[in-house]
C-alpha positions as CSV (number, residue, x, y, z in Angstrom):
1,X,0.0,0.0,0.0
2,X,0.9,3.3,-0.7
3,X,1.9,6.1,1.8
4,X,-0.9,7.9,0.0
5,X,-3.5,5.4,0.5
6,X,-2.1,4.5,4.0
7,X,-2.6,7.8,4.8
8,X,-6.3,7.9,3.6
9,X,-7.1,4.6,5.4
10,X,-6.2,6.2,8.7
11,X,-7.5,9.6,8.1
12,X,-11.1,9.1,9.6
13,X,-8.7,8.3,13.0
14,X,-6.9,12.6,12.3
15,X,-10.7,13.9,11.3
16,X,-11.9,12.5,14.5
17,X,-8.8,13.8,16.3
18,X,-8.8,17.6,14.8
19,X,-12.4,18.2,14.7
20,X,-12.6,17.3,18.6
21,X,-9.1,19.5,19.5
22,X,-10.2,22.3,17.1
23,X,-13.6,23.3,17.3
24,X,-12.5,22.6,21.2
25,X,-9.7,25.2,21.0
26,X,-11.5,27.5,19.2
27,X,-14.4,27.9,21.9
28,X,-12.1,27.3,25.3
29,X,-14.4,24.6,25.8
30,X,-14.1,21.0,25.8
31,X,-17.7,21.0,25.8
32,X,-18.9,22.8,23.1
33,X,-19.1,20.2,20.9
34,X,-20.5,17.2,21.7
35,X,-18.3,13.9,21.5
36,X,-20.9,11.9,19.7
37,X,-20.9,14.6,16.5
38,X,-17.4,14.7,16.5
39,X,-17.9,10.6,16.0
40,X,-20.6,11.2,13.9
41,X,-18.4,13.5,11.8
42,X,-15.5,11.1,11.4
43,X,-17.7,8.2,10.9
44,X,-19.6,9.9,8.1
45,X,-16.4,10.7,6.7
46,X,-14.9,6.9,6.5
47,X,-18.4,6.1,4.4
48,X,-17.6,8.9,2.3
49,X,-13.7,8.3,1.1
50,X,-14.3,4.3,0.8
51,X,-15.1,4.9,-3.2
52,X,-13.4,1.5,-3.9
53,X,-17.0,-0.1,-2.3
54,X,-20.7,0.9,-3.5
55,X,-22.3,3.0,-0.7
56,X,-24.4,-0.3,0.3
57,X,-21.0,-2.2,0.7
58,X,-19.9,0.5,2.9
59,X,-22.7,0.8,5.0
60,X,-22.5,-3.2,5.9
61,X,-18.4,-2.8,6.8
62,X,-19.5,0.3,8.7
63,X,-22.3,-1.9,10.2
64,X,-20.5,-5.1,10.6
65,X,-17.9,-3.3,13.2
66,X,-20.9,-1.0,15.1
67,X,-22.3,-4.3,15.5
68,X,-19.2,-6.3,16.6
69,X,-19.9,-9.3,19.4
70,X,-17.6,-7.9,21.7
71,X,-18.6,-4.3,21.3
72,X,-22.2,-5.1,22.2
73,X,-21.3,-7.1,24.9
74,X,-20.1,-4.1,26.1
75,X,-23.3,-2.1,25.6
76,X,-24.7,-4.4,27.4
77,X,-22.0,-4.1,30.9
78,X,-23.0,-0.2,30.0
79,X,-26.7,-0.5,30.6
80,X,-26.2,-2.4,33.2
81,X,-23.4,-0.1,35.0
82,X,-25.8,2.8,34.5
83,X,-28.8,1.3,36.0
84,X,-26.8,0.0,39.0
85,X,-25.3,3.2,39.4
86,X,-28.1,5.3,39.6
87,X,-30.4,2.9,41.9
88,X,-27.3,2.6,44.3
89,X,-27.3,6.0,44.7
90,X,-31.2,7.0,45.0
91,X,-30.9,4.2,47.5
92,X,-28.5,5.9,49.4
93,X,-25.9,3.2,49.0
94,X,-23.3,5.5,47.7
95,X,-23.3,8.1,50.6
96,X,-23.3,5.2,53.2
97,X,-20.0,3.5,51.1
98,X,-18.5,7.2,51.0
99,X,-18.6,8.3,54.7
100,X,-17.6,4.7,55.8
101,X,-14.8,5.1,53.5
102,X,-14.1,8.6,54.9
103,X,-14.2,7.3,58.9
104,X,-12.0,4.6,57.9
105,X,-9.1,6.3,55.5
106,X,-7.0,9.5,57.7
107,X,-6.9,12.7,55.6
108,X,-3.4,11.6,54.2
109,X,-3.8,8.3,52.5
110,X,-7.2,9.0,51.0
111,X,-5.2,9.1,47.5
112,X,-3.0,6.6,48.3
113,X,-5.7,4.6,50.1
114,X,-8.5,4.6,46.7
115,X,-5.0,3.4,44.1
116,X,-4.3,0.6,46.4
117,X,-8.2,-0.5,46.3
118,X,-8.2,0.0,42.7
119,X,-4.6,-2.0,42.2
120,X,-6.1,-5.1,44.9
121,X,-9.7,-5.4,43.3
122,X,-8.6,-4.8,39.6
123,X,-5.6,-7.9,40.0
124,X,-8.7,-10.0,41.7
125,X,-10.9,-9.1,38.8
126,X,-9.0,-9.6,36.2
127,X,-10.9,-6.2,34.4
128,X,-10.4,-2.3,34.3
129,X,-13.8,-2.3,33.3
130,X,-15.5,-4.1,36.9
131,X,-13.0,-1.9,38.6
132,X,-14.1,1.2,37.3
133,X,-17.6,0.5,37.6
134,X,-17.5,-0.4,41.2
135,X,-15.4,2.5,42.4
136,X,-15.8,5.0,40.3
137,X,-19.7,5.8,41.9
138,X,-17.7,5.9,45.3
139,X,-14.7,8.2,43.9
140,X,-17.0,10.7,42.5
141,X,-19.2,10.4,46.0
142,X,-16.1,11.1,48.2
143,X,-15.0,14.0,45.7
144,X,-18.2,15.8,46.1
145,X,-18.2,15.0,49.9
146,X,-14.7,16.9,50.7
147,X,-15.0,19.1,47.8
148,X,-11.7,17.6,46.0
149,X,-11.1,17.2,42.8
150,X,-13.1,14.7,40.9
151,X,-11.0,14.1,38.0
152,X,-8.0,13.4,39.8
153,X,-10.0,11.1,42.3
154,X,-11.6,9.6,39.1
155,X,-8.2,9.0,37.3
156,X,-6.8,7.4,40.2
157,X,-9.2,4.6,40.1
158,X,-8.5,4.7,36.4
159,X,-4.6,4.3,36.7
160,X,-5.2,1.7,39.4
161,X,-7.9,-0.4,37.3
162,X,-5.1,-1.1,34.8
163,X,-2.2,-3.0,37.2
164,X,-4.8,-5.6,37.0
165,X,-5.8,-5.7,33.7
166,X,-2.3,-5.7,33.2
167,X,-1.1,-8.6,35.7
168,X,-3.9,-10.8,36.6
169,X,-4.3,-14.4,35.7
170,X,-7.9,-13.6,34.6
171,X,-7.1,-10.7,32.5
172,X,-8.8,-11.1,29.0
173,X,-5.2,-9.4,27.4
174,X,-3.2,-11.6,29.8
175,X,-4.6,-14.3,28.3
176,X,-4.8,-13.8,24.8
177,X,-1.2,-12.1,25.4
178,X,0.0,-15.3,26.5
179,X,-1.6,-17.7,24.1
180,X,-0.4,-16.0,21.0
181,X,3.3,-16.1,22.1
182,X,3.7,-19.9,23.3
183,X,4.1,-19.2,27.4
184,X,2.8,-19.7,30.6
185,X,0.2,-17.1,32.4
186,X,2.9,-17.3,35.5
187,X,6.2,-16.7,33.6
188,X,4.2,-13.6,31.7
189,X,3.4,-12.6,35.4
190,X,7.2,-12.1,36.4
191,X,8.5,-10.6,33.3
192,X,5.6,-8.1,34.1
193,X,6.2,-7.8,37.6
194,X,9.7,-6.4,38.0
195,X,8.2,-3.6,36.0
196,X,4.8,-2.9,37.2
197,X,5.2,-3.3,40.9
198,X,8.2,-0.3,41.0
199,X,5.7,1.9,38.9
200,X,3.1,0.8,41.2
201,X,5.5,1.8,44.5
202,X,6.2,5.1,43.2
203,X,2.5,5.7,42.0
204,X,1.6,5.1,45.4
205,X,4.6,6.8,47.1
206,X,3.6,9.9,45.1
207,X,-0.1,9.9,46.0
208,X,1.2,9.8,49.8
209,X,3.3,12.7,49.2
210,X,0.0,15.0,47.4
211,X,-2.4,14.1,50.5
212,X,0.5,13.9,53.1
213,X,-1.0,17.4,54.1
214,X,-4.6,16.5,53.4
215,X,-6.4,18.0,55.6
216,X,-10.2,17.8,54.2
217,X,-13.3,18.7,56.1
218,X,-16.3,16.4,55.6
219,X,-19.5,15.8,57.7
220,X,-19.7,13.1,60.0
221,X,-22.8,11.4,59.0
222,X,-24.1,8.0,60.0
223,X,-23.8,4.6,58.3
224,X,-26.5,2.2,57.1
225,X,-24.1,-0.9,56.5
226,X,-27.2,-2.4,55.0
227,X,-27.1,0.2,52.5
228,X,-23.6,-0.9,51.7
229,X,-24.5,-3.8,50.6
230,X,-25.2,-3.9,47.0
231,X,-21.2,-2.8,46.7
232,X,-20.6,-5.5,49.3
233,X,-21.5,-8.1,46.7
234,X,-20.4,-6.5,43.3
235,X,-17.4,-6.5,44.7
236,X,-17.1,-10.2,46.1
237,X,-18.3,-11.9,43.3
238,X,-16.6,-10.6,41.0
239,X,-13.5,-11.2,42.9
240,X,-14.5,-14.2,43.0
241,X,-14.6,-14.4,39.4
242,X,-18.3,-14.0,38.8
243,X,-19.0,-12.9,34.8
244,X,-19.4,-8.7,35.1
245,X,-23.0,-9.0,33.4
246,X,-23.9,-11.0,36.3
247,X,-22.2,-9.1,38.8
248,X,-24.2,-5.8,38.0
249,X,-27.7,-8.0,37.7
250,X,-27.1,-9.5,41.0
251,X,-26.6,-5.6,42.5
252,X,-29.2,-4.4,40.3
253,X,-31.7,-6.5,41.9
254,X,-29.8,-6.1,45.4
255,X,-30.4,-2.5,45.1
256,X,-34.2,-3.2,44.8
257,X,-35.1,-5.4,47.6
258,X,-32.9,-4.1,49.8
259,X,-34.1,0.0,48.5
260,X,-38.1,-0.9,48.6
261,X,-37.2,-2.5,52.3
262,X,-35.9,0.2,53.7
263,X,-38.3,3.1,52.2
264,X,-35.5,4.3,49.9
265,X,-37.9,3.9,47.1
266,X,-41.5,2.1,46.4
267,X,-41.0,-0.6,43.2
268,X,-41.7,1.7,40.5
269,X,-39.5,4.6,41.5
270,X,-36.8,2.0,41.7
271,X,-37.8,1.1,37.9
272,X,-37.9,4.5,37.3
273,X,-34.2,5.0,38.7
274,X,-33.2,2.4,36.2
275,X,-34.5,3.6,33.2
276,X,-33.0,7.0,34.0
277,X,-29.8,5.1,34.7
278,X,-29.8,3.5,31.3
279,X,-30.6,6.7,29.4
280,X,-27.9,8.1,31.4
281,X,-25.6,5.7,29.4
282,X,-27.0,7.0,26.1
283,X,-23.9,9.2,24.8
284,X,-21.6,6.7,26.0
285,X,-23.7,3.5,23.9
286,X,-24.0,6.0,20.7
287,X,-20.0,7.0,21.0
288,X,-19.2,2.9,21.3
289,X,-21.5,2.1,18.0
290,X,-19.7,4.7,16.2
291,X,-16.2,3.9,17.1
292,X,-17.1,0.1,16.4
293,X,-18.1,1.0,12.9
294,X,-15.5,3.8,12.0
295,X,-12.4,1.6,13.3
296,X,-13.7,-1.1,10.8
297,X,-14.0,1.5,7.7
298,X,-10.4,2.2,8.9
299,X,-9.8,-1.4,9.1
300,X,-11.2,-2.4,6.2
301,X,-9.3,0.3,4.1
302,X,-5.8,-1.1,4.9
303,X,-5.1,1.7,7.7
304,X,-4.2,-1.3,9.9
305,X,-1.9,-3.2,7.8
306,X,-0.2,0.2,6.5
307,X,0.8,0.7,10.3
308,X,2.2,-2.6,10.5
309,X,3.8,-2.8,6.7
310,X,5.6,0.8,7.8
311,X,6.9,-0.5,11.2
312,X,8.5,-3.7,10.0
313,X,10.6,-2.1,7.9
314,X,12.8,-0.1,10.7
315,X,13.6,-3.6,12.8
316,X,17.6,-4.1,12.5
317,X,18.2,-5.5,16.2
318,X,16.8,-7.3,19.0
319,X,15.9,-3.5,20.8
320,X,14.8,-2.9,17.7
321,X,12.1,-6.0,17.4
322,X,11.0,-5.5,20.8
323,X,10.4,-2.0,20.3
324,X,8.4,-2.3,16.8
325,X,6.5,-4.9,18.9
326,X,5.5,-2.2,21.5
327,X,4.9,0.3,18.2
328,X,2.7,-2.0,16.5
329,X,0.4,-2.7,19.5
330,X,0.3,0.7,20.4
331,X,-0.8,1.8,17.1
332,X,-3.4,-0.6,16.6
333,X,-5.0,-0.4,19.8
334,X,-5.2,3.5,19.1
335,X,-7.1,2.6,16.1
336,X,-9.8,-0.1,17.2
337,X,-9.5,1.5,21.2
338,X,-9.7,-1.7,22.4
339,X,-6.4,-3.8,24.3
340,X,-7.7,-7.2,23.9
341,X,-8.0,-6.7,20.5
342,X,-5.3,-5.1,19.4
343,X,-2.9,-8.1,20.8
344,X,-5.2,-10.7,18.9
345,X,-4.3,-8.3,15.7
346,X,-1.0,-7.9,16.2
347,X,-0.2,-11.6,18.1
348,X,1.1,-13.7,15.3
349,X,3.2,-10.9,13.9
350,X,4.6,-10.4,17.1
351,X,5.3,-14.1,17.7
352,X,7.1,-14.3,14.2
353,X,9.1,-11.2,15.2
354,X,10.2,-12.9,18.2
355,X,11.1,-16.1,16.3
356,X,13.3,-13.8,14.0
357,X,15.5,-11.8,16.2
358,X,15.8,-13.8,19.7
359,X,13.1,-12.5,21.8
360,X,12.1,-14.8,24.7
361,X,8.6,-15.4,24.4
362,X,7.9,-14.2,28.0
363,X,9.2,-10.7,27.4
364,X,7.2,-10.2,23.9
365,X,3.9,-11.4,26.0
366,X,4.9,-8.5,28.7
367,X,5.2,-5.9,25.8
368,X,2.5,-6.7,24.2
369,X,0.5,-6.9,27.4
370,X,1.8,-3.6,28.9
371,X,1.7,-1.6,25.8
372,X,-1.9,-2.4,25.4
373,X,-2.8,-1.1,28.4
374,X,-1.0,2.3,28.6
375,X,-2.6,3.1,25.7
376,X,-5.7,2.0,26.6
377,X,-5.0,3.4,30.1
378,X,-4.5,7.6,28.1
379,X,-6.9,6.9,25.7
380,X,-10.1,9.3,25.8
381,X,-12.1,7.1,23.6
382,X,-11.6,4.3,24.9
383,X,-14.5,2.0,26.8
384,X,-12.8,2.5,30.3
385,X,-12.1,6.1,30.0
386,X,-15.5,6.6,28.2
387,X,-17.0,4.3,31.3
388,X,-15.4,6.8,33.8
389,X,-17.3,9.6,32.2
390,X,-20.4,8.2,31.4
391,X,-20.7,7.3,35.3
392,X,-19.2,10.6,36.5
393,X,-20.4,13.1,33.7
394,X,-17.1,14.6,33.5
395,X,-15.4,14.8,29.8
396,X,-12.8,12.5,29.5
397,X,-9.9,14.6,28.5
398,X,-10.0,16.2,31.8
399,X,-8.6,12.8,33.3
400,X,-5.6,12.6,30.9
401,X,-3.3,14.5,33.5
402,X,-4.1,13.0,36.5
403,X,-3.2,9.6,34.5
404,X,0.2,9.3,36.5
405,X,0.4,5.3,36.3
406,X,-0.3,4.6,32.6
407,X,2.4,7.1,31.9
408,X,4.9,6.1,34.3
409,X,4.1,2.1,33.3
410,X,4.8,3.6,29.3
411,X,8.1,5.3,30.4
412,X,9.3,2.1,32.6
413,X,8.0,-0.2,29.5
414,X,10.7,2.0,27.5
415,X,13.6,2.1,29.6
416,X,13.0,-1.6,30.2
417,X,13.7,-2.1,26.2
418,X,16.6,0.3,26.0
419,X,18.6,-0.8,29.1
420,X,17.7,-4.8,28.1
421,X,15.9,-5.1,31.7
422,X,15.3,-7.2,33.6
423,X,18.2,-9.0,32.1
424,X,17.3,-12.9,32.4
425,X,14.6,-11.9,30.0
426,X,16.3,-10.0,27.7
């Protein structure tokens, strides 16, 4: 393919990119312009330049990826996130999990004290997306309690949510990362660890350092542990390694009897408090559809294999392969915003680059792995960013800053290739 044509494939990916930043710019407002039209922009777009298909043709491709198994599978864990969320909290479960959480955490490890929660129940999970679902509601609830800032608190759980996705035995990309390169779960798991667990240290070290003067006001209130309970359970079964879907039914219907019970609510309020939950979702479901469909236009088109075509040619060394292995995955999850994936995509190229030059299989999992997830850790479309803001209503480019621990993990997932560390893998 052509540098021309490569160009053209990924180009729905810069419209999306410039309209957003531009008309953003241009207003001093990262609101003025709704995320789903600059989606619906791009999207339109990637119809428009596929010439090489009849405008029926187009539609299906366009059609095939909004409809994609795995993307409505996470429509679904969307409905159901937004209904839980907003029955929890009419129910008064959120407030009772906040000041509990207040009365148990001192002033200075409230920052510290919510990334260690987020590392623990992400690495029992096994997914960013449970984690963010479950703590996010009680970030956002202690924000508004103390009057702190919400994006930060937000972005913590974030940044936590992804040392498990990263590292645990359940982790979809673990998995797959695993599978396509010929090891075992556990020897993925050490390569990972020697660089995840210092970025996790310092992560932590730092958020002791920003609230080791934290001094916050907040209202002692009291605490309905029966309240607490819906939280209780999301979070034990899916510890326990309960399917998400089945998580958020079981504390959807938690909420209900345990809400009606206590006077919270009377049965059709609580229905009520559902379906508002679930229109609540309704940006966040439009925004997925159209980044399902418009990353398979640019799919389709050869944007893809143009990254990967373009990246193979600049491998001349071992640092070199491991490198265009972290390149390649980094690049193709930016385009389909989505880490499992973009190691099933890139897997097989990665193994045969590993073949070629050396690479022990272990260490090409951990890259692929790691890279995955510090892009899909930064990335504002992505579903666990977009999941963050659908729950908290706050526009997901204000999280990008507070991001410390996908950054830090990207920097240490750098160094690691340049200084051949840690050395028995390498």
């Amino acid at each position: 393919m052509s540098n021309k044509n490569g160009i053209i494939a990924l180009s729905p990916l810069i419209v999306l990119i410039l309209v957003y930043l531009s008309t953003s710019i241009i207003a001093h407002d990262f609101y003025a312009i709704p995320i789903t039209i600059t989606f619906l922009i791009a999207s339109i777009y990637s119809i428009c330049i596929s010439t090489k298909y009849p405008i029926k043709r187009r539609i299906e491709i366009f059609n095939r990826g909004a409809g994609n198994s795995n993307l409505l599978l996470m429509v679904w864990i969307f409905i159901l996130a937004g209904a839980f969320a907003n029955s929890a909290k009419a129910m008064g479960c959120i407030d009772s999990t906040v000041n509990l959480t207040l009365s148990l955490l001192p002033d200075n490890l409230l920052y510290a004290g919510l990334f260690l929660a987020s590392c623990i129940i992400s690495l029992s999970i096994g997914t960013s997306v449970g984690t963010i679902v479950a703590l996010v509601p009680i970030a956002m609830g202690i924000g508004n309690t103390i009057n702190q800032n919400i994006p930060m608190l937000i972005a913590i759980v974030i940044g936590g949510s992804f040392f498990g996705d990263n590292l645990s035995f359940i982790s979809d990309t673990t998995i797959v990362s695993t599978s396509t390169q010929g090891c075992k779960l556990n020897d993925k798991f050490r390569v990972n660890s020697y660089i995840v667990f210092p970025v996790a240290t310092i992560v932590f070290l730092l958020y002791l350092i920003i609230g080791n003067n934290a001094n916050y006001s907040h209202p002692q209130s009291d605490i309905n542990v029966v309240n607490i309970i819906p939280y209780i359970a999301v979070l034990v079964t899916a510890i326990l390694g309960m399917n998400v879907m089945a998580v958020l039914t079981l504390g959807i219907i938690l909420t209900g009897v345990i809400g009606v019970s206590e006077g919270a609510y009377d049965f059709f309020q609580w229905l009520k408090t559902l379906g508002d939950g679930i229109v609540s979702m309704g940006e966040l479901i439009i925004v997925t559809i159209l980044a399902g469909g418009l990353l398979e236009m640019i799919k389709e088109n050869g944007g893809i294999d143009y990254i990967i075509k373009k990246i193979m040619g600049h491998v001349h060394s071992k640092s070199g392969a491991e490198f265009s292995i972290s390149v390649l995955v980094s690049l193709v999850n930016v385009c389909t915003a989505n880490n499992t994936v973009a190691i099933i995509t890139v897997g097989d190229i990665a193994k045969k680059i590993s073949d070629r030059y050396g690479i022990d299989n272990r260490k090409s999992a951990s890259l692929l792995d790691t890279f995955s997830c510090v892009v899909q850790g930064i990335l504002p479309y992505g579903a666990q960013i977009l999941m963050a803001s659908g729950l908290s209503k706050v526009n997901p480019i204000h999280f990008i800053g507070y991001l410390y621990y996908p950054f830090l993990l990207g920097i240490f997932a750098l160094l690691s290739i340049y200084f051949r560390y840690p050395k028995k893998f390498s």
